[in-house]
N, C-alpha and C positions, 0 to 999 in steps of 0.2 A: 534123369539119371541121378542118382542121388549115392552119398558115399556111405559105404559102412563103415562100422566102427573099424579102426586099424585103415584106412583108407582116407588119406587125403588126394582130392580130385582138383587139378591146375586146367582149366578150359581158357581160350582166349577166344573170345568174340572179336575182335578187331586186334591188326596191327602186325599181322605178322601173311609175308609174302606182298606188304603191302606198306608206305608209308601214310602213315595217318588213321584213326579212329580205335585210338591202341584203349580196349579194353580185358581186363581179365579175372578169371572166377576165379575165387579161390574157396572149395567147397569141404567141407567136415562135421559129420554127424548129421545130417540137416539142417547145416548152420553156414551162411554163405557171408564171404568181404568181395565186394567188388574193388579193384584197383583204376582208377581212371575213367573217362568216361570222354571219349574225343571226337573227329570229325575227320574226313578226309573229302579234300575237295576234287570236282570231280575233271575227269579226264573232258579229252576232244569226242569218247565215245557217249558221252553223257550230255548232249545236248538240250541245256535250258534248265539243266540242273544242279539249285543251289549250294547242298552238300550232301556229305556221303555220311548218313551213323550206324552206330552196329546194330544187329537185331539183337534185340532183349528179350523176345520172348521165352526164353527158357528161367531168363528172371522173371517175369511176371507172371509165367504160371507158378513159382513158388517166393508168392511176394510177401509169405511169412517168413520165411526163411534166411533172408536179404537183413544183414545187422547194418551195414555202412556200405559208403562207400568210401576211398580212400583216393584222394588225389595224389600225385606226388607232384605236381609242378603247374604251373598255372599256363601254358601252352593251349594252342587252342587244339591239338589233336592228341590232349588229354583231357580238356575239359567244356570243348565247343557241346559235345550233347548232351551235356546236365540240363538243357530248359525242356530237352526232351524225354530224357530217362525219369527227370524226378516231375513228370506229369502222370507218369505212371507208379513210380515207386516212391513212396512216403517215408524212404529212408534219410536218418544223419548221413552229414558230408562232413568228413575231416579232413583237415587242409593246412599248411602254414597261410601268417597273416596275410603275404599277401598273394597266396593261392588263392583264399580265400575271398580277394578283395577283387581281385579280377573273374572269379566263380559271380560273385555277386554283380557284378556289372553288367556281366552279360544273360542272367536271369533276369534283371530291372527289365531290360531290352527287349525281354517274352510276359514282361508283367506278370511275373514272378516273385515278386519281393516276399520274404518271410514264409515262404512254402514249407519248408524242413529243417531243423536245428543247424545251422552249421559254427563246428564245435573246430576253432581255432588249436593247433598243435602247434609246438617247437622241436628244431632237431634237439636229438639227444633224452626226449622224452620218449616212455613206454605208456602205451595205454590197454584195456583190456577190454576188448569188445565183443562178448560172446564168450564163444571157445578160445577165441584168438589173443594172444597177446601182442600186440604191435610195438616194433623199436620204430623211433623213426629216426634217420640217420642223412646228417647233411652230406652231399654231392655238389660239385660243380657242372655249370653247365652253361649256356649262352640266357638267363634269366634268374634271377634272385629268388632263395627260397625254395629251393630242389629240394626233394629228401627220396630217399630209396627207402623200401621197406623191411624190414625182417620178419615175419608172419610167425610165430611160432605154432604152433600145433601140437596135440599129443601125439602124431604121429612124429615129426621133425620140423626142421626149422627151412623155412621158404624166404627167400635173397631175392626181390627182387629189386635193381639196382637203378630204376629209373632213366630216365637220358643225364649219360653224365661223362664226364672226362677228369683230369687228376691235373688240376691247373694249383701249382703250388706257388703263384703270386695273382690269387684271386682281387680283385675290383675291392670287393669289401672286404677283405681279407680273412674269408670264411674259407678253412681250408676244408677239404674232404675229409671225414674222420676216419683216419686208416685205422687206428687203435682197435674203432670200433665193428670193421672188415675180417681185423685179425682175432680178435678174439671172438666171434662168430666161427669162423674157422678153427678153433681151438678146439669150442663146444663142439661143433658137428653141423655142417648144411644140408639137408637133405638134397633140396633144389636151389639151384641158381640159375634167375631170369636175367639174362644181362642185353644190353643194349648194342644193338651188330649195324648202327646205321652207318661208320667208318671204319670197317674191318674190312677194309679194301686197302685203307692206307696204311703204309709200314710207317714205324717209328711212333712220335708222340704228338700230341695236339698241342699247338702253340697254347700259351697263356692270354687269354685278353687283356693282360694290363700290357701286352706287346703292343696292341694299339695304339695305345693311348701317346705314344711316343711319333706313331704316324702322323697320328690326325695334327698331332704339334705343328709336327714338316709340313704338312700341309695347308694350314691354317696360315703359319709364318709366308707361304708361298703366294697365296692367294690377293689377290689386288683389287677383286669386289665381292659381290655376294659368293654366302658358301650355302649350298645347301645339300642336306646327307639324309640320303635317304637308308632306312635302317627298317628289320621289323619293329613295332612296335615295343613288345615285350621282352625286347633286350634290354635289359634297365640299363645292365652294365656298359653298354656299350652307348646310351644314350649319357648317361652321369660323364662319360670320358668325353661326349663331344664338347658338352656344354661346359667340364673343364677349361679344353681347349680353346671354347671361344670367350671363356673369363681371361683366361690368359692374354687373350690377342683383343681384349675391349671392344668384345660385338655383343650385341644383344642377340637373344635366341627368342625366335617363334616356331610355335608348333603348328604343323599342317597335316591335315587328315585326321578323319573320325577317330578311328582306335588309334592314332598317337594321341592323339589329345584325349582322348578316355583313358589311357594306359596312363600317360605320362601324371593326369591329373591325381588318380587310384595312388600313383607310387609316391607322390610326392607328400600327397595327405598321409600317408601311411610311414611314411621316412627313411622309403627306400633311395629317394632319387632326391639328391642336394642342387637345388637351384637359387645363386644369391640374389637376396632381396633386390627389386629394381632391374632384374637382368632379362626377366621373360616381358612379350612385349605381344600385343595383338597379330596375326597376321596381315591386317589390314591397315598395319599403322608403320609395315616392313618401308612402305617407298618415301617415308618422311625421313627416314634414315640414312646418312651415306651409306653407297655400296659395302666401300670397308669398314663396315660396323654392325654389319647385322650376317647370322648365320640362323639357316632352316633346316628343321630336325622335322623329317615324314616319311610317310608312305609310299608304298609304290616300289620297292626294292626286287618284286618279284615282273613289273611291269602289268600289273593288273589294268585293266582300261577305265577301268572310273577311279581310281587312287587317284590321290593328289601329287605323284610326280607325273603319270602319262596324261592327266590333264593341263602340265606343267608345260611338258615337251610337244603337245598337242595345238598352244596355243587357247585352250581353252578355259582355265584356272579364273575364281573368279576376281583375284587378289595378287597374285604372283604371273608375270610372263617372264621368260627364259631371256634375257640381254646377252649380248656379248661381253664378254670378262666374269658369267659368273665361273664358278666350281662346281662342278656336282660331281658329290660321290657317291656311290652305290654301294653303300656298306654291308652286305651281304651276297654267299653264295649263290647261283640261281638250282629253284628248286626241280627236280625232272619233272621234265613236261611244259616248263613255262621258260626255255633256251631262246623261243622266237618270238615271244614276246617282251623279254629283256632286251634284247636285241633290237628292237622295232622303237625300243623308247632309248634307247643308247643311241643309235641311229637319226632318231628327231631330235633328239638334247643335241648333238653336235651342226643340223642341219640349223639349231637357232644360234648359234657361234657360242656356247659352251664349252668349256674345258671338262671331260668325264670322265673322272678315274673310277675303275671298276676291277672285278677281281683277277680278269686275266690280264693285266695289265700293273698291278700296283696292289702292295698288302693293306687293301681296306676291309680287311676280311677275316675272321679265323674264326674253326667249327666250334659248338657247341657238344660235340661228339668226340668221343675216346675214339682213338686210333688205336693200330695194334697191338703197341707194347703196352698200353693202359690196360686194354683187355686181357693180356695175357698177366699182368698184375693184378686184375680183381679175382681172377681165377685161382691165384695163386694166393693173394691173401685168404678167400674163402674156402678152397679146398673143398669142393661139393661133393657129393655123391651121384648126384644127377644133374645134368644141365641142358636148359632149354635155351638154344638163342631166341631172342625176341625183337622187335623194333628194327624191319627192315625187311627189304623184297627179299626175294628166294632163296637170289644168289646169295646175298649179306650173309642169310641163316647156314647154309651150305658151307662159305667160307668161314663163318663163326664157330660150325661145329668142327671145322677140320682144325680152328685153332687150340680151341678146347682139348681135343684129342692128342695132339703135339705138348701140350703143358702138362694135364694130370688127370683127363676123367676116360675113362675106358671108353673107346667106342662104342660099343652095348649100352651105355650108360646114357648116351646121348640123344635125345628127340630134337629132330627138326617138325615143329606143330603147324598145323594148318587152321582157319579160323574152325571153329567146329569142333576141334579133337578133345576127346576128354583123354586128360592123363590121370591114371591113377598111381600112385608111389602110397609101400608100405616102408616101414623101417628099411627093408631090403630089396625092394623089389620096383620096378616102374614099368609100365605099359599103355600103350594107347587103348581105352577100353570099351572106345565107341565114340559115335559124332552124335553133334546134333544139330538143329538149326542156325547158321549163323550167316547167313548171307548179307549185302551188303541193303542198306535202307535208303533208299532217293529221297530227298526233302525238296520240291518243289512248291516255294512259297509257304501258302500256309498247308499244305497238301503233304502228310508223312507219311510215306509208302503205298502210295496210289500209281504212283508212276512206275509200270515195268518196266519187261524187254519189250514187249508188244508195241508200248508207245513209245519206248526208245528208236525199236529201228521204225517206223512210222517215223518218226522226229528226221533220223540219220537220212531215209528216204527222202521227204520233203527240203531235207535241205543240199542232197545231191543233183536230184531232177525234179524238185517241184512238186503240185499238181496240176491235177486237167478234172474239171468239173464238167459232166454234161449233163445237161436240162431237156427234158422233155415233159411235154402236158399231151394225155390221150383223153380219147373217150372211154370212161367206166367200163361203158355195155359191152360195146363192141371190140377198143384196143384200137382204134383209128386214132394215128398222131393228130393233135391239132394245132402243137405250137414246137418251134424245135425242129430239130438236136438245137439247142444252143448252150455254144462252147465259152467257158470261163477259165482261165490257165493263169497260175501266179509261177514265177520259176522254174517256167519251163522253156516257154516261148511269148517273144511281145506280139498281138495278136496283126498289130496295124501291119508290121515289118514280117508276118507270115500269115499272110488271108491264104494263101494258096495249099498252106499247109493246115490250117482252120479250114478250109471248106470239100480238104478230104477224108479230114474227119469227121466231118459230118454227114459226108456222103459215106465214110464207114459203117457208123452208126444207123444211119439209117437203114442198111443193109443186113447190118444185124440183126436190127428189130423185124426185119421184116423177118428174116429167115424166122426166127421166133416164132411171128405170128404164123407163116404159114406149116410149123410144125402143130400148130393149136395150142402152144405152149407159152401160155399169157399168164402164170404162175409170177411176181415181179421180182423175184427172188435168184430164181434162175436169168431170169431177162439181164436182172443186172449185172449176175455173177458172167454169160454172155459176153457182156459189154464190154466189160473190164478185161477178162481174157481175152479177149480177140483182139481187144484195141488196142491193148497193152502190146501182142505179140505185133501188132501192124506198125507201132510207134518203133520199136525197136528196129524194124528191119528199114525203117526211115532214116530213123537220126540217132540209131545205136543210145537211146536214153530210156529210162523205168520212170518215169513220171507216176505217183500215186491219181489215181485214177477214182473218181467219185461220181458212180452215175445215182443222179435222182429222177424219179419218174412222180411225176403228179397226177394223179385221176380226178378228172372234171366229171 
């Protein structure tokens, strides 16, 4: 689908009804900006699969037409699927430095290096790429180096506001440029994408330099090791801990892979201030008294190989959990991973840890505008049209109903689904058709091989197992000569159910007879047979679907 003249088309492949893999088109004349390019990781119904990226294919069938792509923040579910988009698309990446530096890190990792220009930006700059003019405009947010966009168009001007919040005692003390909100608003917005991830929560989003006053308390309180588990790519909230522990004369080590890739990227680059002499091996943490050293890692979401649940696991190859350490959990937990934070809060306290975590104690604040911020970006911009973005259903649902309460007409407002193409003239907007966008499985090195087919197979095998059964005939005639013999992983132990093993093999046999003496030696059918009958006989045994695999060998 492609836009006429007087037609600008806003498509969102990712990110919206959904947290994570937030990508969007922004289409004009035949001249296309992508915005972001991210990852969402996958649920319990996605068994064995590494992550979730958008489909591109409506970009790659017009891989002429593709000028940039545009990051706004260095997150990983805005820029985890750059080693896979840009294998396809030979487009520049523009990014601040250190989007930019963490874009690159994680390309090295798909050996990638130097695949496509990527053309370093600052807030407060405009550039022109195409038809488009781009502002790029600083936001705050829980990571350094945010920027929201302004797209202009000869149609109108496109807001989109990145993940952001209105934190007016920023870390670095980059404030949000509201100037440049209002005067946007002056001019005229056509659309504004705004970010509906806390439009649950009324009032305003704490400032993270709030922290920085906890960790104090907490540091001063502590009487052996501390160690704070954080996402990686909070710079800010990492610069605060390590503060703290300059303050209280501990040395900091980093633990986990992307802490210690992040922290290294931010630090060569001069986002992240660590004094000389203070960072220290993590293998060099037990020559230190306890009250002197503080650990900055992974693990905040309780993922099973991070380096906190390997901590609380007992399994760590450098770090085990003592009595009198601290550990704090410096982040929210994300939906979906409630009982696996839980499971490592749980084990940290089973090895006599103290664990301060978010329902218990402010080691925490969002990265996300709450209501009253939202209802101020709106107001400073003054849209014409507005699209919520960045957030499940509900988010966008209550996003729009916020919208419609401050200034934009309910007519005016789309709730988009991945797929929809919008079209907006000076005056007009409408959904003007779908198109492909469904979500991409990356298992291993394997992108987009894996469906539903193999999913519920996958979800199957790991409810009830399977049951293998073996038989060897004779070619000519269809005389068994070796067999039924039964193989079962996850379903039943064979030693502790011979009784239950050897009726089903007296099924089976059963079966095949009925078979042969239909004359019906086709093995096709034989197997198809098998499997349904024995399937329905299993069930009416021990109420289980075990996937069921008959093979037939001909001697």
């Amino acid at each position: 689908m492609v836009s006429s003249r007087g037609i600008v088309s806003l498509i969102p492949l990712g990110g919206q009804g959904e947290i994570g893999k937030n990508m969007w088109v922004v289409e004009y004349n035949q001249e296309i900006l992508v915005i972001d390019a991210g990852v969402m990781f996958p649920d319990e119904e996605m068994p064995g699969i590494d992550i979730v990226i958008p489909d591109i294919s409506y970009l790659t069938e017009r891989s002429r037409q593709v000028k940039a792509i545009v990051l706004t923040h260095g997150h990983e579910d805005h820029i985890g699927a750059l080693p896979y988009v840009l294998r396809q698309l030979q487009v520049p990446v523009y990014g601040t430095r250190l989007t930019l530096g963490l874009a690159q890190g994680k390309l090295r990792e798909h050996g990638m290096d130097n695949v496509v220009p990527m053309i370093p930006v600052r807030a407060g700059e405009s550039l022109r790429i195409g038809s488009f003019k781009v502002d790029f405009i600083n936001v705050n947010h829980s990571i350094a180096d945010v920027v929201a966009l302004a797209v202009h168009t000869p149609v109108g001007t496109i807001v989109h506001t990145a993940d952001f919040k209105f934190d007016h005692t920023p870390v670095d003390g980059m404030v949000t440029d509201f100037r440049k909100f209002a005067e946007l608003g002056d001019q005229g917005v056509l659309v504004l994408l705004s970010d509906s991830t806390n439009v649950e929560r009324p009032g305003y989003t704490p400032s993270e330099r709030a922290l920085g006053e906890n960790f104090e308390e907490f540091f001063r309180q502590a009487h052996g090791r501390i160690i704070v588990a954080s996402f990686a790519s909070n710079i800010h909230r990492v610069q605060q801990i390590v503060n703290a522990a300059a303050a209280h004369g501990r040395k900091v080590a980093f633990a986990g892979r992307s802490m210690i890739n992040v922290a290294t990227i931010a630090m060569d680059l001069g986002y992240l201030q660590v004094p000389p002499g203070m960072l220290i091996d993590l293998e060099d943490v037990d020559l230190l008294p306890p009250n002197r050293v503080a650990i900055i890692t992974t693990g905040s979401q309780g993922e099973p190989m991070s380096a906190l649940s390997r901590m609380a696991n007992a399994e760590h190859r450098y770090i085990s959990i003592i009595p009198g350490d601290t550990v704090i959990i410096s982040a929210s937990t994300v939906p979906g991973n409630e009982k696996l934070v839980a499971r490592t809060i749980n084990y940290l306290f089973k090895q006599g840890a103290r664990v301060l975590y978010e329902a218990v104690s402010g080691v925490h604040v969002s990265g996300h505008a709450s209501q009253e911020e939202l209802k101020l970006m709106l107001n400073l911009t003054r849209p014409k049209f507005f699209v919520p973005i960045h957030g499940e259903y509900r988010h966008l649902v209550q996003h729009a109903g916020l919208a419609a309460e401050v200034c934009v007409p309910r007519e005016n407002i789309f709730i988009a689904e991945n797929g929809d193409v919008l079209e907006f003239t000076p005056d007009s907007g409408r959904v003007g058709g779908r198109i492909a966008a469904g979500p991409v499985l990356v298992d291993g090195l394997g992108v987009g091989d894996v469906g539903q087919v193999v999913l519920r197979d996958r979800r199957q095998l790991a409810q009830d197992g399977i049951l293998i059964i073996a038989l060897s005939v004779e070619k000519e005639t269809g005389q068994v000569l070796a067999g039924p013999d039964v193989v079962t992983r996850g379903f039943v132990y064979v030693k502790e159910s011979e009784a239950l093993i050897e009726d089903i093999r007296e099924q089976v046999r059963q079966i095949y007879q009925r078979c042969r003496d239909r004359r019906s030696l086709e093995w096709l059918p034989v197997k198809t047979a098998i499997r349904e009958d024995l399937a329905r006989y299993l069930y009416e045994r021990t109420k289980r679907r075990p996937m069921i695999l008959p093979i037939i060998l001909e001697i």
